[in-house]
C-alpha positions in Angstrom: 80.0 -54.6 45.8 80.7 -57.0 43.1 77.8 -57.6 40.5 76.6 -61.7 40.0 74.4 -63.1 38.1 71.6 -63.4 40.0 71.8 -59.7 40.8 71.1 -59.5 36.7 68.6 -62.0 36.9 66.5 -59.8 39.5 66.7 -56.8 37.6 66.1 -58.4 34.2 62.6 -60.1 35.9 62.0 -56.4 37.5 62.6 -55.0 34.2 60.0 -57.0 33.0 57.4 -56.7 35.6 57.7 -53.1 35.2 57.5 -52.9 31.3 56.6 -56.3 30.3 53.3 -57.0 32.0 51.9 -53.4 31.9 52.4 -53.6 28.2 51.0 -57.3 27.6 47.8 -55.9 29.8 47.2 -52.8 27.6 47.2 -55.3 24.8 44.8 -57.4 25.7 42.1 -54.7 27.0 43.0 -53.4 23.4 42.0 -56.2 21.5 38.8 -56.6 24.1 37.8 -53.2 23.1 38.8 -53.7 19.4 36.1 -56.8 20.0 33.4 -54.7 21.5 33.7 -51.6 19.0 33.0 -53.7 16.4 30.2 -55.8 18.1 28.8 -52.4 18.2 29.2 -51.3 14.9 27.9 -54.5 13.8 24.4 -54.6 16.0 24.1 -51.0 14.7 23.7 -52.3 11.6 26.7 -51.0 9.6 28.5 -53.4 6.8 31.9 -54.3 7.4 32.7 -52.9 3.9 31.1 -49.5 4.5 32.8 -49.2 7.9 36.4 -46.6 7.0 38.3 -45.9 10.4 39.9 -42.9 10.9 42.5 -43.6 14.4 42.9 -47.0 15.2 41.8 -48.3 19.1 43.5 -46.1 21.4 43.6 -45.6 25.3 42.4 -42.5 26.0 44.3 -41.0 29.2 42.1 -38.0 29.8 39.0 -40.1 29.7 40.1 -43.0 30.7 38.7 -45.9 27.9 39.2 -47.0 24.9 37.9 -45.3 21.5 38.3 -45.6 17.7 37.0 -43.1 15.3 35.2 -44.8 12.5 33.3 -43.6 9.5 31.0 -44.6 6.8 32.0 -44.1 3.0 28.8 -42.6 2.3 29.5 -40.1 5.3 33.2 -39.8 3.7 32.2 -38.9 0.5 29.4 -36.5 1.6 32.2 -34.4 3.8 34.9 -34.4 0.6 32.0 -33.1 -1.3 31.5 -30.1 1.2 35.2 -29.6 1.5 35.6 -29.1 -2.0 32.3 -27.0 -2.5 31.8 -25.1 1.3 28.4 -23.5 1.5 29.3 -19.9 2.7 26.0 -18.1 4.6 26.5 -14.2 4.2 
């Protein structure tokens, strides 16, 4: 069976419907969760500048959603100060 060009043009479009679209999807309910994350953070009342992320947005396969660990500086600098001085109970 010889090869043509449109057999390459198929399997270049399924290429793309296999890869392409998935991908573009996961982007955009990325960025929609990015949105909504911060939404929250912001009617929670945290400043921007205060606000010290730890993993960016991520899909999260064994729950299934999106999640981004954040922090406060305040909160940073109160766990560096407990790493470097643990209080041991004996």
């Amino acid at each position: 069976m010889k090869t043509t060009n449109r057999f390459w043009q198929i399997a270049a479009f399924l290429v793309f419907c296999a890869i392409g679209i998935p991908a573009i999807i996961v982007a955009i309910n990325t960025q929609r969760a990015e949105s909504a994350i911060n939404q929250y953070i912001t009617d929670y009342g945290i400043p921007e500048t205060e606000v010290v992320t730890i993993s960016p947005t991520s899909y999260d396969l064994k729950f299934g959603g999106y999640n981004k660990t954040i922090t406060t500086k305040k909160d940073m600098a109160r766990w560096k100060a407990y790493l470097e001085n643990p209080k041991t109970k004996h």
